[in-house]
N, C-alpha and C positions, 0 to 999 in steps of 0.2 A: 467151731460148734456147727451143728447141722440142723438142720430141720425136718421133721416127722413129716410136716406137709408137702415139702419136696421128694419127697423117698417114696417108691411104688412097693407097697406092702411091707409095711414096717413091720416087722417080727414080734410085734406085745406080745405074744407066749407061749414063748420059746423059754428055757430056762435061764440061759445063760445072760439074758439081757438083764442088767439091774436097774431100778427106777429109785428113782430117789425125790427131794422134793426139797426147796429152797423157800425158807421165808424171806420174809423184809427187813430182818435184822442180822439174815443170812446163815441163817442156823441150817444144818444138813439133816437130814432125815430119812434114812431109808424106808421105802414102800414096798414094804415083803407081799410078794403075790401067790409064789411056790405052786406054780399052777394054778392060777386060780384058787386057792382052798383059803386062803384067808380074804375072803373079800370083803368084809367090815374096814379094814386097816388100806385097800385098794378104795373103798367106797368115801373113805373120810377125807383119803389126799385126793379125790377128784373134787368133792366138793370144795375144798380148801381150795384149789385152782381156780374154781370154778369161780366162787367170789374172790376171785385175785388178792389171799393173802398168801397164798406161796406158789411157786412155780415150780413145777415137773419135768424131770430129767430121764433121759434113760441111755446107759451105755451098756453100747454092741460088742462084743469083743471080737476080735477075727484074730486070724493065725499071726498076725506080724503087730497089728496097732488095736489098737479101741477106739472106737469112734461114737462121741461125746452129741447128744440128741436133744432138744428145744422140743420139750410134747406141748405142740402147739395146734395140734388137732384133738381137742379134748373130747370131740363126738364120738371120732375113730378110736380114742383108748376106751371110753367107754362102753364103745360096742364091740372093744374084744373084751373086754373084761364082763360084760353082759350084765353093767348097772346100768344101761338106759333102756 
């Protein structure tokens, strides 16, 4: 797994990246964005992050592998996403 805070311009939205979001009981949850057009369902898993009951995901895919992301810069997804 990788980290969003290591990576120089992480791709938040681009389509192909999918974001997902992990509770504390481990339940999976996708974070539909679709360009930005849903962003009540983007606005409810950042705060959910935010007060740390679940944690956010996003995988890149490339031509050979997919590579698995730790959104641990939650300022940065929020200012692609333009809820801060």
């Amino acid at each position: 797994m990788r980290s969003v805070k290591e990576t120089d311009n992480f791709p938040y939205c681009i389509s192909t990246v999918c974001f997902f979001e992990v509770d504390k009981t481990g339940t999976v949850s996708q974070v539909y964005h679709k360009n930005k057009s849903d962003r009540s369902k983007v606005l409810e898993a950042y705060q959910r992050a935010m007060n740390k009951t679940t944690t956010l995901y996003a995988v890149w895919p490339g031509s050979w592998s997919s590579d698995l992301f730790v959104i641990d810069d939650l300022n940065a997804f929020a200012k692609a996403f333009n809820l801060i």
